[in-house]
C-alpha positions, 0 to 999 in steps of 0.5 A: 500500500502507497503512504501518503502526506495524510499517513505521514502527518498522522506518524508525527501526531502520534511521536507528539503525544508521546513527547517527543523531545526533539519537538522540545528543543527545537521550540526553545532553541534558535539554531540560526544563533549558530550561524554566525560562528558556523559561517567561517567554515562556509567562506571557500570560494567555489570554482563554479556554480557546477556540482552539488551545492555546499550542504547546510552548516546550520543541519550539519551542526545540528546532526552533530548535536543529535550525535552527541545526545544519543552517542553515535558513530558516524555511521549510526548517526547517517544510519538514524536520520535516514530511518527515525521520524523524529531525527528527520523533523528535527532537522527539517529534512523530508523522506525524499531528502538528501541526508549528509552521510557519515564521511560529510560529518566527520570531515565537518568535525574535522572543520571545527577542530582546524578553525578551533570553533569548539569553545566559540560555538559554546561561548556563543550560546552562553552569549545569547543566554546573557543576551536574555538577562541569565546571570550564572554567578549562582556558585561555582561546582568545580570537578572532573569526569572520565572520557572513555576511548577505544582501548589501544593494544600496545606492548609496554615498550610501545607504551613507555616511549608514548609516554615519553612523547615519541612514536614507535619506529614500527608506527612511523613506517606505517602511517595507516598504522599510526593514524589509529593510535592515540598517543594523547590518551592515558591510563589511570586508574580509580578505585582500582579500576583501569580507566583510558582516555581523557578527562572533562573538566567543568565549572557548573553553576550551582543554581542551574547546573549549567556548564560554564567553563570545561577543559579537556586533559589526558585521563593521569592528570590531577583533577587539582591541576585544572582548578585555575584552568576552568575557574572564574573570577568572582565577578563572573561565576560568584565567589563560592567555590565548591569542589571535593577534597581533591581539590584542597591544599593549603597553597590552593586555599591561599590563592583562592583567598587572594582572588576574592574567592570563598571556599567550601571545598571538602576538607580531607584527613590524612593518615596522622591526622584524622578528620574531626567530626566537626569537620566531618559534619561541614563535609556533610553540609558541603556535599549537598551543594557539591553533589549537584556537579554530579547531577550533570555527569549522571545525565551524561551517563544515562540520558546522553548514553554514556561519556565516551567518544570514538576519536583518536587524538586529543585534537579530536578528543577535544572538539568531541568533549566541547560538542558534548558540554555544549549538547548537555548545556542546550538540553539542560536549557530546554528543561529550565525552559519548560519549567519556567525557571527564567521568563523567557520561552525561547533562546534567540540570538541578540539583536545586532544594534 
């Protein structure tokens, strides 16, 4: 039997009452408020009108986003939007539509990491929220996550001269071989458990739990490392910081001091010198705003199934990472929306005076 429009519309009534969230989003967001950055990758000149013309950046960015919120590979992503109803609407294409496919996209992300246009595209949204009078000077909840990557099979030798910063002369001959190896990953362990990858720092605002600050590291590094990486004056985030003990040190309490910062991270014991049960209590106390930084990771996990990527390298890692603080940021936004924590009901892009 032939479908029709009719059929068609009566698929999308249906995906309506059952809350689609695509639907959601592209209600409460304004995607043209990307174009702005996006459009620095548009600037080729063509060599003729002849060919296929250049594929919408403002789609391709929104497919990177689709990716990003259910964890897809390439070819998933390519394999979804030909085949899911909600993908399709959410990106404005019809069934007869061409659909970028997976080599597009990865040369598309690719793009993005050659003009470094990760943390623009994430500090422009960020812009046309201050644009809306959102001030996230709330407190600030710093800690880190592990990025999962496909594990390497390297012998120990292979690994210590990584280590080291160098590659293995077999690799070198073989540059097929060497462009599937990530020399920028790390091994660490936690709890016992071996862990390869990177790591995600973040800075969230303590009353919306939205990202505002992140950087990306090899998983070994300390979390206390990054603390002045991702940290924001008082003016910005607000004076109170939140953290887990890891991130506690006299020196570090000291510079926070001296930068008009207030500081509520965990205190922790040692082995001469137990906490006290005052200081247990005040720990106690600290974690229910502390706690909350967990909150973004657990969305993460579970509703963006999983805080792991597939790309080699920590150039890639990195533009992977940010689409994905940005991907949480933006679903995060459309749920304050909805439950009318600001007055607004749609992010826009400012008005240009």
């Amino acid at each position: 039997m032939q479908s029709s429009f009719f059929d068609l519309d009566n698929r999308y009534v249906q995906l309506n009452k059952l809350h689609d969230p695509l639907i959601e989003l592209n209600r409460v967001i304004d995607w043209e408020l990307f174009r702005a950055p996006l459009s620095k990758l548009s600037d080729k000149p063509r060599k003729s009108a002849a060919g296929r013309k250049q594929i919408d950046r403002v789609l391709l960015f929104k497919m990177l986003v689709l990716q990003r919120l259910y964890n897809l590979a390439d070819e998933a992503l390519e394999y979804q939007v030909k085949d899911r109803l909600s993908f399709m609407r959410f990106l404005g294409l019809s069934l007869a539509a061409s659909v970028p496919d997976a080599r597009t996209m990865w040369v598309f992300r690719e793009e993005l990491k050659e003009h470094k246009l990760t943390e623009t595209l994430f500090d422009r949204f960020h812009e046309c929220l201050r644009a809306l009078n959102v001030e996230l000077k709330s407190g600030q909840i710093v800690d880190a996550t592990f990025v999962t990557v496909p594990v390497q099979r390297n012998s120990r030798d292979e690994n210590a001269l990584i280590k080291e910063k160098a590659v293995p002369i077999e690799w070198g001959k073989n540059p097929r071989k060497l462009a599937q190896k990530d020399t920028d990953a790390r091994w660490t362990k936690k709890n016992g458990q071996s862990i390869y990858g990177y790591k995600d720092h973040v800075n969230v605002d303590r009353d919306t739990k939205l990202i505002t600050a992140w950087e990306d590291t090899p998983a070994q590094v300390h979390d206390s490392q990054m603390l002045e990486a991702v940290l924001r004056s008082p003016e910005e985030g607000g004076a109170e910081i939140h953290a887990d003990s890891a991130y506690r040190s006299a020196e570090q309490e000291t510079r926070l001091e001296e930068a008009g910062h207030t500081s509520h991270i965990h205190e922790k014991g040692t082995r001469n010198q137990p906490l006290t049960e005052e200081q247990k209590a005040s720990n106690r106390e600290k974690s229910k705003t502390r706690v909350r930084v967990e909150h973004v990771f657990g969305t993460m996990t579970n509703d963006m199934r999983g805080i792991c990527i597939r790309t080699i390298g920590r150039a890639r890692a990195h533009v992977q990472i940010g689409l994905m603080n940005l991907a949480y940021n933006i679903k995060r936004v459309a749920l304050l929306i909805r439950k009318k924590h600001w007055d607004f009901d749609r992010v826009i892009a400012p008005a240009v005076s």
